[in-house]
N, C-alpha and C positions, 0 to 999 in steps of 0.2 A: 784718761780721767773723765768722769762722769759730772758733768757741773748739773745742779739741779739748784731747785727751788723747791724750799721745803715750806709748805703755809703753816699758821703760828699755831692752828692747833696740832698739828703731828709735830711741830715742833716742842713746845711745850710739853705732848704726852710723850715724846721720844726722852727727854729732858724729865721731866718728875713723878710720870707715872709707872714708868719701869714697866713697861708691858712688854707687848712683840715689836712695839715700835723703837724700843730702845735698842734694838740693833741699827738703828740710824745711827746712833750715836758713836758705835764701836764702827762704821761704815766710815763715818768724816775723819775719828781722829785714826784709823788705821790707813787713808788717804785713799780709798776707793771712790768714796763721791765731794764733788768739791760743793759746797752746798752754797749760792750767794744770796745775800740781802740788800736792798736800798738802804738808806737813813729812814726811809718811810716803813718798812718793813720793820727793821731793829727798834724803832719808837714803839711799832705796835707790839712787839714781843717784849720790850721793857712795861708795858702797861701792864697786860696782861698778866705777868710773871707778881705784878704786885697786888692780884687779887686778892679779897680778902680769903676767899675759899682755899688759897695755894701756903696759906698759913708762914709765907717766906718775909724774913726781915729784909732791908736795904741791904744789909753784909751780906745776906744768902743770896740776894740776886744778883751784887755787883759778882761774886766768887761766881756765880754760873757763868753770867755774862764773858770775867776774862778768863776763866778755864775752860768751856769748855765750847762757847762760840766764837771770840773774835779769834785763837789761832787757829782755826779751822776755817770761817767762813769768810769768804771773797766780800767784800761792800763794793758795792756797783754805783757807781754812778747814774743817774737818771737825767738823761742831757732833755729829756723831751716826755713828757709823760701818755699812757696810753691810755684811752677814754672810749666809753662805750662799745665794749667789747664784750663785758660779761652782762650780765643783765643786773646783781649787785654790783654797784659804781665800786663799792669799797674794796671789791677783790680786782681790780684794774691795776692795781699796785703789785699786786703779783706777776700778772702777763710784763707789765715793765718792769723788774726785775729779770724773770726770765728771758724776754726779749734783749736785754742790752746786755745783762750775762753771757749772751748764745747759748742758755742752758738746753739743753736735751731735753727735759721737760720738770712738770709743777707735779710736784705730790700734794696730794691734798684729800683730806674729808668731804669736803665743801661740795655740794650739789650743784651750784651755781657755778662754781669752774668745770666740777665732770661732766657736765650736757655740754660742754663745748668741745670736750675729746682732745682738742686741738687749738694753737693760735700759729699759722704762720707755719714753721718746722718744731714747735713744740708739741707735746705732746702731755695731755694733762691727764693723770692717773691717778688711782688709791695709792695707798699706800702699800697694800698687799699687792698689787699688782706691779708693782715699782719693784718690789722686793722678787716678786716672783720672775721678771725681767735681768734678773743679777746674776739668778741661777743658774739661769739658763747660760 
């Protein structure tokens, strides 16, 4: 099994944009990748999810949240948090998730995570590059 870290915007466009990324989606619940989050993580994807622009009521996000993330995704504890690793402080919460996960590595959009390539034995990738990873 493939434990990853999915950041909140691949998450969310996996989630409501229905593009190519929505095969994340058919990847967690058919159980090929195990995807974890902190409590810090799942706060930011509940924020998020309630933007004005994503047009969703409280009913529409709590229905995402327990159908189609919490029986999929691992919540990790964060016994100890990781700081000054990414050069944005706010994507630090990612590498600790991943880190205490043992995930494999972070998908992600985010600029500020892909110049790091790597934390440790993670390995921080696109999305399309994740995918292309699977294939193989």
């Amino acid at each position: 099994m493939n434990r990853v870290v999915l950041d909140t915007n691949v998450l969310v466009s996996a989630i409501l944009l229905k593009g190519h990324l929505a095969k994340f989606v058919d990847l967690w619940k058919e159980g090929s990748i195990s995807p974890a989050v902190s409590k810090e993580t799942f706060t930011e994807l509940r924020k998020v999810l309630s933007y004005p622009k994503f047009g969703l009521k409280d009913d529409d996000i709590k229905t995402i949240i327990e159908k189609e993330i919490l029986p999929f995704f691992e919540v990790v504890d964060i016994k100890e948090k990781i700081h000054a690793v990414c050069r944005d402080p706010d994507d630090d919460m990612f590498i600790s998730v991943a880190f205490y996960a043992k995930a494999s590595h972070i998908v992600t959009g985010d600029k500020d995570l892909l110049d790091l390539k790597k934390y440790k034995s993670i390995k921080i990738v696109s999305p399309q590059e994740y995918l292309a990873l699977l294939q193989k």
